[in-house]
N, C-alpha and C positions, 0 to 999 in steps of 0.2 A: 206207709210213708216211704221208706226204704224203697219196694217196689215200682211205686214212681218214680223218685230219683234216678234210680237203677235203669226205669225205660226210657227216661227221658237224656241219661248220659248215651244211652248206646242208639236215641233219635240223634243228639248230635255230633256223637263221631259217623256214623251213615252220612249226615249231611257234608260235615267236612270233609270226609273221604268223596263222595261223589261234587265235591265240589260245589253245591247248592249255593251259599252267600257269592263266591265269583261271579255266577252266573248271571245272579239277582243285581249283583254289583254292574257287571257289563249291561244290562237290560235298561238297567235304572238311568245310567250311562248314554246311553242311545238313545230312550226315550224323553227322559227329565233334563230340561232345560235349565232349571233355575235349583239351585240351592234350597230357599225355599219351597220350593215345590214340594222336591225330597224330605225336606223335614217335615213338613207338612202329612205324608204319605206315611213317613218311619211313625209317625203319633197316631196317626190312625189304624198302623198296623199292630204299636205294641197296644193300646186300646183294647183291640180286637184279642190279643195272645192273652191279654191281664184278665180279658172277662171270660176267655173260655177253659183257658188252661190252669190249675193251681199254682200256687205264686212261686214254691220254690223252684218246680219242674220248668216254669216259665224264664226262669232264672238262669237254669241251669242251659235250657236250649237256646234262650235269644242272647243271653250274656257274651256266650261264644262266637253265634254267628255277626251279630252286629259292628261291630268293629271291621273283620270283613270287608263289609257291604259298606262302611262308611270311609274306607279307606279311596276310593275312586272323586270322594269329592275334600278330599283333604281335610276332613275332621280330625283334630287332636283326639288321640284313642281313648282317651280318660273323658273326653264328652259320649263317644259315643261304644262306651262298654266300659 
C-alpha cells in the first residue's frame, strides 16, 4: 500500500512540475463552451480514474491536480478538490 501511495505522490508532482492540470485547464478552456459541459467531462473522467486506479492513489493524484484544472472556470476550490 505504501508503495502505491509513494508512486502515485511522485505521479503527481511529475505532473505539477510539467505543468499537466494548466494545460488541461487552457484546452478545456478553448475547447469547452459551457460550464456544464466541463462538469459533465470532469464526472466522466473521475468515473473513469475511480474504476481503474485504487481509491487512495486516486486521491492522492486527482486531489491535487483538480482544483487546477477548475480554477479557469471559477469553481469555489472546496467544490472542486
Amino acid at each position: 500500500m505504501l508503495l502505491i501511495l509513494g508512486v502515485a505522490l511522485g505521479l503527481t508532482n511529475y505532473l505539477i512540475d510539467a505543468q499537466v492540470p494548466d494545460q488541461l485547464a487552457a484546452w478545456a478552456a478553448a475547447h469547452v463552451h459551457s460550464r456544464w459541459l466541463f462538469l459533465l467531462g470532469l464526472n466522466l473522467v473521475l468515473i473513469l480514474v475511480g474504476g481503474l486506479v485504487e481509491i487512495y492513489a486516486a486521491i492522492v493524484v486527482v486531489g491535487r491536480c483538480l482544483p487546477r484544472s477548475g480554477r479557469g472556470w471559477a469553481f469555489i476550490p472546496c467544490i472542486s478538490g
